[in-house]
C-alpha positions in Angstrom: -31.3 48.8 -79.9 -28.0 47.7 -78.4 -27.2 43.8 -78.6 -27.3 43.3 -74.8 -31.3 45.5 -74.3 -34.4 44.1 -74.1 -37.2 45.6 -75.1 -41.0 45.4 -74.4 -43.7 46.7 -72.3 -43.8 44.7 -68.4 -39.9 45.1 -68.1 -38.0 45.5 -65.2 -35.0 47.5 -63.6 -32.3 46.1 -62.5 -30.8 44.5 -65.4 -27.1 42.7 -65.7 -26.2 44.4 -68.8 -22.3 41.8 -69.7 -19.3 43.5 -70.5 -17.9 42.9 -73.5 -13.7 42.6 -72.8 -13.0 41.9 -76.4 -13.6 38.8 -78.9 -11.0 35.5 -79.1 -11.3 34.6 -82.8 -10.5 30.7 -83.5 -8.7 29.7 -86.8 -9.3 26.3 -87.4 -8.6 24.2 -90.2 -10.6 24.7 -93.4 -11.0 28.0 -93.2 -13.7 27.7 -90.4 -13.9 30.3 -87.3 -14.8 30.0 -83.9 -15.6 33.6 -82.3 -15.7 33.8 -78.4 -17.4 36.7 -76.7 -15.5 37.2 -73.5 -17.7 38.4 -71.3 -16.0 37.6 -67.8 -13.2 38.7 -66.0 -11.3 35.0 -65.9 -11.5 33.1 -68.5 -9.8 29.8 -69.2 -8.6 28.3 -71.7 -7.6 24.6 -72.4 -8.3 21.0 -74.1 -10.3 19.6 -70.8 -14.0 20.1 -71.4 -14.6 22.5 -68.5 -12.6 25.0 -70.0 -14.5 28.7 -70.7 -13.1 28.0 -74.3 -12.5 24.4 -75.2 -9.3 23.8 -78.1 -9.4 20.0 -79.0 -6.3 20.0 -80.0 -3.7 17.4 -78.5 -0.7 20.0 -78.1 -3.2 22.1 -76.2 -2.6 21.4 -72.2 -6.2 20.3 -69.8 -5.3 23.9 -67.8 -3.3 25.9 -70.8 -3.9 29.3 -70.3 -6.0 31.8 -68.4 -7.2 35.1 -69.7 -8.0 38.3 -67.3 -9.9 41.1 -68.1 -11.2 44.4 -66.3 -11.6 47.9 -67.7 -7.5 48.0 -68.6 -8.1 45.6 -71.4 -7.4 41.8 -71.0 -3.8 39.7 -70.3 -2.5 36.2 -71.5 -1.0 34.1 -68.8 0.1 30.8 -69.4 -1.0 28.6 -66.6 2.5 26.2 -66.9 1.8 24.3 -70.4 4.6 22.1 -71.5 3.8 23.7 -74.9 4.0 27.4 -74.1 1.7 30.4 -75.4 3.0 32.4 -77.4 1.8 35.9 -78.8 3.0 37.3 -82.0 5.4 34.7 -82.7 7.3 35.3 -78.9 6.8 32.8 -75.7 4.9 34.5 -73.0 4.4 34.3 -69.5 2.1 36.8 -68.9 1.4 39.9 -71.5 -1.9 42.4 -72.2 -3.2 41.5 -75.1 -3.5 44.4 -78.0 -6.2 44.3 -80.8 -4.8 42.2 -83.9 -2.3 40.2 -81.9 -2.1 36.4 -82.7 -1.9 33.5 -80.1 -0.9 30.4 -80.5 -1.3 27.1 -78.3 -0.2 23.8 -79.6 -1.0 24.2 -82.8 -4.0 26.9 -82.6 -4.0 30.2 -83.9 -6.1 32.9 -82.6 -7.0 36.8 -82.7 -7.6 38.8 -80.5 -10.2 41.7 -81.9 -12.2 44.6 -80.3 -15.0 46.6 -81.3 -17.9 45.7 -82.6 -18.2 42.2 -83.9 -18.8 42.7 -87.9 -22.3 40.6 -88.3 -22.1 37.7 -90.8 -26.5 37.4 -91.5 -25.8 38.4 -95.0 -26.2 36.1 -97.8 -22.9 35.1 -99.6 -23.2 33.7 -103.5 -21.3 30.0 -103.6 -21.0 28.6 -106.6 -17.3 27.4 -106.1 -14.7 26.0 -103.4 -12.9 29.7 -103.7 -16.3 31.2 -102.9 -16.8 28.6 -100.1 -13.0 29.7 -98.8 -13.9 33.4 -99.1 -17.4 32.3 -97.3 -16.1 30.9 -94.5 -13.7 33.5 -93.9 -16.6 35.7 -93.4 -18.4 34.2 -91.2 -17.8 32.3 -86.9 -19.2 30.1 -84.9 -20.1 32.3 -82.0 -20.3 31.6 -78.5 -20.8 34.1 -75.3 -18.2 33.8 -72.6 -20.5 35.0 -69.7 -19.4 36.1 -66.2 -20.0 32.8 -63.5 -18.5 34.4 -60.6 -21.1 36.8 -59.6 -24.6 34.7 -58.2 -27.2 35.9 -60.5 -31.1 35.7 -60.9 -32.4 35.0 -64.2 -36.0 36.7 -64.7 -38.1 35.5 -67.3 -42.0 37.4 -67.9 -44.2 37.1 -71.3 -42.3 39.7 -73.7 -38.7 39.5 -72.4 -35.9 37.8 -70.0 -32.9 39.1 -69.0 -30.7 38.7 -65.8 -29.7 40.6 -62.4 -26.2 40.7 -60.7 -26.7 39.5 -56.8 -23.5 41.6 -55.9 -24.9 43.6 -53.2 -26.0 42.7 -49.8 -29.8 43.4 -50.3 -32.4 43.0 -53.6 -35.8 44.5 -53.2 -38.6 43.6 -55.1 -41.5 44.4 -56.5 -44.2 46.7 -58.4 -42.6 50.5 -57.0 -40.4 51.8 -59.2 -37.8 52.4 -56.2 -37.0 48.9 -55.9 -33.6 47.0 -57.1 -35.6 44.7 -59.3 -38.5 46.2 -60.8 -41.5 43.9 -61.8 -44.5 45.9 -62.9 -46.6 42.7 -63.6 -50.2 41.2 -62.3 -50.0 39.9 -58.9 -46.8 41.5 -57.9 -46.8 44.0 -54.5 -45.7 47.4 -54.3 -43.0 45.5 -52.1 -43.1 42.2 -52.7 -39.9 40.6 -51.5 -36.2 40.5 -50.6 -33.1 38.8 -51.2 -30.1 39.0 -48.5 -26.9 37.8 -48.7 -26.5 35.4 -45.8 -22.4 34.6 -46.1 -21.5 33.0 -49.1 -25.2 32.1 -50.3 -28.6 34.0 -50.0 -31.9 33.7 -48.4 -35.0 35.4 -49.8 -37.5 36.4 -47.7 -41.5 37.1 -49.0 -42.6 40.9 -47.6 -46.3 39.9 -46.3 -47.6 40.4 -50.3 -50.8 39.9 -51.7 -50.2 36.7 -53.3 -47.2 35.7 -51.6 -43.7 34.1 -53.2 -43.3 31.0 -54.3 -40.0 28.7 -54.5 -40.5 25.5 -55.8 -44.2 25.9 -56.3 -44.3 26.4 -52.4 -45.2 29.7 -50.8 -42.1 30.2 -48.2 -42.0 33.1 -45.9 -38.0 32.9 -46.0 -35.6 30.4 -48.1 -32.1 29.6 -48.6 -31.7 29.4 -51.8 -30.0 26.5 -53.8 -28.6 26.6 -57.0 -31.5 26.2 -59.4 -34.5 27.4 -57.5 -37.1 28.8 -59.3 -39.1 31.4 -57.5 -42.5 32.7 -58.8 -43.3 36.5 -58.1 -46.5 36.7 -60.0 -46.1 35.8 -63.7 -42.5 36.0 -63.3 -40.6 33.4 -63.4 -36.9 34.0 -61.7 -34.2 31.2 -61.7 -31.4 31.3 -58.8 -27.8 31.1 -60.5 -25.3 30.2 -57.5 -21.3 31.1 -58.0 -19.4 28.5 -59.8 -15.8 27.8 -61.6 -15.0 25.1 -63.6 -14.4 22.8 -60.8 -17.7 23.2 -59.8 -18.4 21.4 -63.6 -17.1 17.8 -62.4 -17.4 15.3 -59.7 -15.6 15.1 -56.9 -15.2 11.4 -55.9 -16.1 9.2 -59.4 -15.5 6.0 -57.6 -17.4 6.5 -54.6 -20.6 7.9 -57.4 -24.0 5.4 -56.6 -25.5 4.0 -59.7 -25.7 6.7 -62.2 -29.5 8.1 -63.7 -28.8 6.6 -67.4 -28.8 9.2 -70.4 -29.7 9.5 -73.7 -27.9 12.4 -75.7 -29.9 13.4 -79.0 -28.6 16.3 -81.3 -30.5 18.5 -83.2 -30.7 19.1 -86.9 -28.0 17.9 -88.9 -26.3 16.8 -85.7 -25.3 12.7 -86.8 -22.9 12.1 -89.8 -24.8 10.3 -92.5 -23.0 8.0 -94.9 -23.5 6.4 -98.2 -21.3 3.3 -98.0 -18.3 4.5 -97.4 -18.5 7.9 -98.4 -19.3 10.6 -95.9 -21.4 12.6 -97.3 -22.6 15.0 -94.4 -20.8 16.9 -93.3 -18.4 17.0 -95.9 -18.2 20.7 -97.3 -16.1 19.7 -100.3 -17.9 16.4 -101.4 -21.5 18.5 -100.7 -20.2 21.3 -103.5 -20.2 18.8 -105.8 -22.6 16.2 -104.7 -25.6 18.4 -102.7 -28.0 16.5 -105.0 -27.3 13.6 -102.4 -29.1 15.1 -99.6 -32.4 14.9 -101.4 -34.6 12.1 -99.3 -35.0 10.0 -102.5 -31.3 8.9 -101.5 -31.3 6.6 -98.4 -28.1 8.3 -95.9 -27.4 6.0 -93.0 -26.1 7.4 -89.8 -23.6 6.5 -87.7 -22.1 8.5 -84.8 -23.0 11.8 -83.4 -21.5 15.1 -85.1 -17.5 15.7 -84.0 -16.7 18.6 -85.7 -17.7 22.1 -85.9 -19.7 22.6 -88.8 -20.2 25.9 -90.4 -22.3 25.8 -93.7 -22.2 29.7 -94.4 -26.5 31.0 -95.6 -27.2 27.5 -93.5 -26.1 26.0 -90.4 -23.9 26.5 -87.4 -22.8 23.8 -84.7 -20.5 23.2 -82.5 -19.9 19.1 -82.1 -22.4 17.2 -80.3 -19.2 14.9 -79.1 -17.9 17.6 -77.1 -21.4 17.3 -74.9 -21.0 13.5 -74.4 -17.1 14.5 -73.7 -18.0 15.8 -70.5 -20.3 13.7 -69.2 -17.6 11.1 -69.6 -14.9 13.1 -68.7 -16.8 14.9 -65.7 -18.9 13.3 -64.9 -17.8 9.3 -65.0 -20.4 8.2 -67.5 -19.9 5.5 -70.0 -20.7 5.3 -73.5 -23.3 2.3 -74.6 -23.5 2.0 -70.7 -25.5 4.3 -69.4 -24.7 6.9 -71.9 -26.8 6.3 -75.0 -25.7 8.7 -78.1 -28.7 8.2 -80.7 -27.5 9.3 -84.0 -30.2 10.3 -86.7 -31.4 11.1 -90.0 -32.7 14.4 -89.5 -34.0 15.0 -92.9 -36.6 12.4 -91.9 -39.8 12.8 -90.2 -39.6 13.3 -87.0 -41.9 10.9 -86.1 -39.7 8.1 -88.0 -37.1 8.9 -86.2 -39.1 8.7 -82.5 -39.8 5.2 -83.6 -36.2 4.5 -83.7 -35.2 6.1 -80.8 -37.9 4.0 -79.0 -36.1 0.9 -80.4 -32.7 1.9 -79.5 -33.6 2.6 -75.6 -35.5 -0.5 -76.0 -32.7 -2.6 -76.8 -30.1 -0.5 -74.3 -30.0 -2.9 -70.7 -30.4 0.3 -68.5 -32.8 0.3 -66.1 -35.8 2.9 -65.9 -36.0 5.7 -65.8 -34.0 7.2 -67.9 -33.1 10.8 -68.5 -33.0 12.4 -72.5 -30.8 15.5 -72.9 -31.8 16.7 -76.6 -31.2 19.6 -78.6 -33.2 21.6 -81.1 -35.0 19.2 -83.3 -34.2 16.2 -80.8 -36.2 18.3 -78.9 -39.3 17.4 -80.9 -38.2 13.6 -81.4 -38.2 13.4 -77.8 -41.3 14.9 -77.0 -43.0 12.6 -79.7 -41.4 9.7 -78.3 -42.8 10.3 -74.7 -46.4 11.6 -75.8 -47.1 9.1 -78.4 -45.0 6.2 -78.5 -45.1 4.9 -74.7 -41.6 7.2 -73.8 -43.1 7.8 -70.4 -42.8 4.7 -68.8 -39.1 4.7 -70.0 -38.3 8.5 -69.3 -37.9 10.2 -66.0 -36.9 13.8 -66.4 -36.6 15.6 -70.6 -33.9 18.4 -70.3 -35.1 20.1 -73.9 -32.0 22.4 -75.2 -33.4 25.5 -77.7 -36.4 23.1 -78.7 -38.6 24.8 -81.5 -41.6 23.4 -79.4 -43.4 26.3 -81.4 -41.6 26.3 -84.6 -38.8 28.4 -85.5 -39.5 32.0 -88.8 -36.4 31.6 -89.5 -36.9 28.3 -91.1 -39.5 29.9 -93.6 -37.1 32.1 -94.3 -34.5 29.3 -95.5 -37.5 27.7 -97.5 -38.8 30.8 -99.1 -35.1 32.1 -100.1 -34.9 28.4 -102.2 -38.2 29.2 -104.3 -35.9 31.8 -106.2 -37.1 34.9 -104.5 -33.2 35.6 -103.6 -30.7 35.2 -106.3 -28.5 32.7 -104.4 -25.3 30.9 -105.7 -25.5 27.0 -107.4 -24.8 25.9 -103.6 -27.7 27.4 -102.3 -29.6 26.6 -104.4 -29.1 22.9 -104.8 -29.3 22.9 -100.8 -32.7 24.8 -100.4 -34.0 22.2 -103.1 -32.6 19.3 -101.8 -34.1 20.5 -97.8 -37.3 21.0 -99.5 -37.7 17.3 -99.3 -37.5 16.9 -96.2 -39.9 15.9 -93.6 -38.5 17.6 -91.1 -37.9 21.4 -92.4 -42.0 21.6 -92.5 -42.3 20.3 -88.6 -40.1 23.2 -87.9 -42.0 25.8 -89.1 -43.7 28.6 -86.7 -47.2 27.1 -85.6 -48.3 30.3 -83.9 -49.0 33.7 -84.8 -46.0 35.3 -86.8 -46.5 35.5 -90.4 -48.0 37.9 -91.8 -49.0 39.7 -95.2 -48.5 43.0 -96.7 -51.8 43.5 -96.0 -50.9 42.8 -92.3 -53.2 40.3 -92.0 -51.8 37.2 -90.3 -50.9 34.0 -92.6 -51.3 30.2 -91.2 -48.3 28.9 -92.9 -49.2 24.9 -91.6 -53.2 25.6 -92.4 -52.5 27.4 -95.5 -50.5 25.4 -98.4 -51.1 27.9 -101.1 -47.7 29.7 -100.3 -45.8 26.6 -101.5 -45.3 25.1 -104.8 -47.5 21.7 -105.3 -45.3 19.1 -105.0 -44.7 20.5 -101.6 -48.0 20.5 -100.1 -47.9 17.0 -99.0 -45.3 17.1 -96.6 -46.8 20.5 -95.4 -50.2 18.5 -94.6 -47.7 15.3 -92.8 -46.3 17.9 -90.4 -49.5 19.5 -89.5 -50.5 16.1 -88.4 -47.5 15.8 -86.6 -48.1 18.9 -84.6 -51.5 18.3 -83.8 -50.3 14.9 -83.0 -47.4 16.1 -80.9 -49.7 18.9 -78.5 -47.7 21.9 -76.5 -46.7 20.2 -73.1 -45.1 17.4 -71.4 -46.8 14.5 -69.3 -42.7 13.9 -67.6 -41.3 16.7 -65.6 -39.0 18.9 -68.4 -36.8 21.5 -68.2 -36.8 23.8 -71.0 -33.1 25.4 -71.5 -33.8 28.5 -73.8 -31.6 31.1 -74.9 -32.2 34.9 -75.0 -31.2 38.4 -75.7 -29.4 37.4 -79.1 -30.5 38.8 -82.5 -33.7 36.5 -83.9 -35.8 36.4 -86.2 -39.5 36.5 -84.6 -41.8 37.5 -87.4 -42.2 36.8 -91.1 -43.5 38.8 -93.6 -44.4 37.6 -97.0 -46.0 39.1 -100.7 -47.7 36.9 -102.8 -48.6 37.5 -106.0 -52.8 36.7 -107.4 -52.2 32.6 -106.9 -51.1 32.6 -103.6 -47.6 31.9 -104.5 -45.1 34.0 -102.5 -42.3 36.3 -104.1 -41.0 38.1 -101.4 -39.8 37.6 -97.9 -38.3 39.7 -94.9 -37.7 39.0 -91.5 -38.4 40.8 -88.4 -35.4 40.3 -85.8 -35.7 41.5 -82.1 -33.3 40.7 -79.0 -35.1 37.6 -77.9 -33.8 34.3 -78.5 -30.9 32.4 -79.2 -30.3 33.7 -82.8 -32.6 30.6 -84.5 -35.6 30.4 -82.2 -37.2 32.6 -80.1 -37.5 31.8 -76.4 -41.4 32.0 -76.4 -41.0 28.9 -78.9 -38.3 27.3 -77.0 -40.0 28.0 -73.5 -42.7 25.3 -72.9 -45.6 26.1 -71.2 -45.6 23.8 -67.9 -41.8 23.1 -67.4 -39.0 24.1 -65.5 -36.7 26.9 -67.2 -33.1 27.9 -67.4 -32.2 30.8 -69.3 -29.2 31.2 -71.0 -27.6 34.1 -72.9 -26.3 31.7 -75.6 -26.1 31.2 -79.2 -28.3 28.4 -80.5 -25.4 26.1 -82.2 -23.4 26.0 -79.1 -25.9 26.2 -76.1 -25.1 22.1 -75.5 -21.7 23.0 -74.7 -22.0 26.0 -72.8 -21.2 25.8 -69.0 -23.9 27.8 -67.3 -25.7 24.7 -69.5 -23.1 21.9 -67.9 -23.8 23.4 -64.4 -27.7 22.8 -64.9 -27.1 19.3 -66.6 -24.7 18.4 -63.4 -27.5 19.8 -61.8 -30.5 17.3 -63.2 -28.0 14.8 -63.2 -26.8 14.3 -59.6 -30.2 15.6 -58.0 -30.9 13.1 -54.6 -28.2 10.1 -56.0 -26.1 11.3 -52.7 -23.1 12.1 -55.4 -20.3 14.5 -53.7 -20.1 16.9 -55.9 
């Protein structure tokens, strides 16, 4: 199956299907990578936080360069910086860009590659800072550069999602197989409804069906639609994605901005440095070679700050810096940190319900008044929901915008723990690592809680009901986040947006062998097109919340700008801001 089709039975015509103009490759110091798919026709590049590609680097101009692509290939051209682009060594203007050729702003180097992108999901052995040099090498940060200047729907139903180009003057509708957007599901007409272009927006209009259209959760007859409308057709869920350029990121008049709807920023899994006096010891690749042992929860890690750097563990973790999303709501937006921007750094070895206990102090003590909106990502996710549920969050918290949340669990994070029991011969990093996570609270609250392990025998495998798969001293913490699940529940007494990613590579099933005891010795995954290369969007997508679909990678979803255009969005909503 080809990266950008979606399989599974209910799907629909009409798909956008994104071109792929060629990759920008990052090099960054310390051998790390940063790998932009582009995607779009115009992409920009620059240091301000609107940017299609962000560089944070200082010799790096707001507005540096722009890059254009169509079906010629894609040109360079330097948008005035003080600094200059240059390709291969020689100041440019304006040049097409050839596969291999280097390009350098401030001082940023980056390649420009075509092709396929080589996958880096295979294991690499580390037992050494060469092998962590060689490791690295390997393996990128990625992030999809998608196409913002054609208005788009985003269709979500039970087995799939994927998303329609509005660049024609009419969308049909419905259950026949002769319409523009095909949706063979229950409750959808033979004809069901239209969307027009009506000058530089679009109305849709409901075609006297059996169960009518829905925007909002109103039936309409017709509707202009606004950026962010969901519309209901059925069990199908489509999300209305208005044109928009980077300007479109940021607001227009700051000083003349009303009292601004307080936010709380909360990263995800090994999102917050953690210290040990004054040694930083995540993340700190060097130090962690060494010292790995020091991740373990017998040793107490205190945080401090929210991650600002990109982080790429290679066999582990991913991320792009949780700063960069507090950078544009300050920068963008006009919010102020320890204001009315709260950014709540946390141990996220710990359990998650710990940490919701701390978060609930920390908004406690913040002088903002009520309510207050959380933006959180991945594990936050889970922290925030147990916060709100359980912990008296609700009278506090207005609106949860949940970023890839694991509200379900995530197979992939079986995998991690089953690769640490020896079943895969690892290097000394790996191993140390996979030991040192197994003691934490919080990798057993992130395994799947549905249906999606399963046996040789085919037979499905409980892996929070069943403790026999894991080794003793384990079964404790497996028992602690079966309470917290069962504690936590599957929806959300505030009104929540869930902001899921799909269409990447993921792994959605397990399977495991075990041998007589129960013990398991093997492990494979089962990866479809249908997530955001961590967890799968029927995890991340809540039942009873709002959705935005993204076609993003999991590590760098905060910081994507379909993702800033929806937080603007949930943000501004009925404060009067000019935007």
């Amino acid at each position: 199956m080809d990266d950008h089709e979606l399989g599974g039975s209910g799907s629909g015509s009409g798909a956008l299907v994104p071109g792929n103009y060629g990759r920008l490759v990052l090099l960054m110091p310390g051998s790390r990578r940063e790998e932009f798919t582009l995607s779009k026709s115009r992409v920009t590049v620059g240091r301000s936080s609107i940017a299609d590609i962000v560089v944070r680097d200082p010799k790096v101009s707001r507005r540096h360069a722009l890059i254009e692509c169509n079906a010629e290939g894609c040109t360079v051209i330097d948008a005035g910086s003080p600094n200059g682009t240059w390709i291969n060594g020689v100041r440019v203007e304006r040049r097409l860009l050839r596969p291999g050729d280097t390009v350098a702003m401030g001082g940023v180097t980056a390649v420009f590659e075509t092709g396929v992108s080589e996958s880096d999901d295979q294991r690499t052995r580390i037992d050494s800072d060469a092998d962590m040099d060689v490791a690295l090498s390997q393996v990128s940060l990625k992030m999809e550069v998608q196409e913002t200047d054609t208005a788009r729907l985003a269709v979500h139903v039970a087995d799939k999602t994927w998303e329609v180009a509005l660049d024609r003057e009419t969308l049909a509708i419905g259950r026949s197989p002769d319409n523009d957007l095909v949706l063979d599901r229950p409750g959808v007409s033979r004809r069901h409804a239209r969307i027009e272009r009506r000058g530089e927006g679009f109305l849709i209009q409901d075609l006297n069906s059996g169960n009518g259209t829905l925007v909002g959760g109103v039936k309409i007859d017709k509707h202009l639609l606004a950026d962010g409308d969901a519309i209901r057709i059925g069990d199908a869920r489509l999300i209305y994605k208005a044109v928009f350029s980077g300007e479109d990121l940021t607001i227009v008049d700051q000083a003349q901005k009303p009292a601004r709807r307080p936010v709380v920023v909360i990263p995800g899994l090994g999102g917050s440095k953690l210290w040990r006096g004054s040694q930083l010891v995540w993340p700190n690749l060097r130090h962690l070679l060494a010292h790995v042992e020091e991740l373990a929860m017998s040793n107490e890690l205190e945080p401090r700050g929210l991650l600002d750097e990109v982080v790429i563990i290679p066999n582990f973790i991913k991320l792009q810096q949780y700063g960069a999303l507090s950078d544009y709501l300050v920068e963008e937006l006009g919010y102020e940190r320890g204001r009315d921007l709260l950014e709540f750094a946390y141990d996220s070895r710990q359990d998650a319900r710990v940490t919701a206990r701390k978060l609930g102090a920390a908004i406690e003590g913040w002088k903002v008044t009520a309510p207050i909106t959380i933006l959180a990502h991945s594990l936050g996710c889970l922290v925030s929901r147990y916060y709100v549920e359980r912990l008296g969050g609700a009278k506090k918290v207005g609106r949860l915008v949940l970023m890839g949340g694991p509200h379900a669990g995530a197979p992939e994070t079986l995998v991690t723990m089953m690769e640490g029991m020896n079943i895969t011969p690892l290097g000394l990093l790996d191993r140390k690592f996979r030991e040192a996570m197994a003691t934490w609270p919080s990798t057993y609250q992130l395994l799947p809680n549905y249906p999606s392990v399963f046996t040789a025998a085919g037979t499905d495998l409980d892996v929070l009901a069943n403790n026999n798969w894991l080794p003793e001293p384990s079964r404790g913490l497996l028992a602690a986040a079966r309470e917290f699940r069962a504690e936590l529940g599957t929806r959300s007494s505030v009104p929540t947006v869930c902001i899921f990613g799909y269409g990447l590579k993921t792994a959605t099933r397990i399977r495991i062998e075990c041998d007589p005891l129960g013990l398991c010795r093997r492990v494979g995954a089962v990866y479809e097109m249908a997530g955001d290369g961590t967890v799968p969007e029927s995890s991340a997508c809540m039942e009873g919340t709002e959705i935005h679909p993204v076609r993003q990678h999991h590590g760098v979803m905060f910081v994507d700008n379909d993702v800033k255009k929806r937080l603007k969005l949930e943000l501004t909503r009925d404060l009067g801001v000019r935007v």
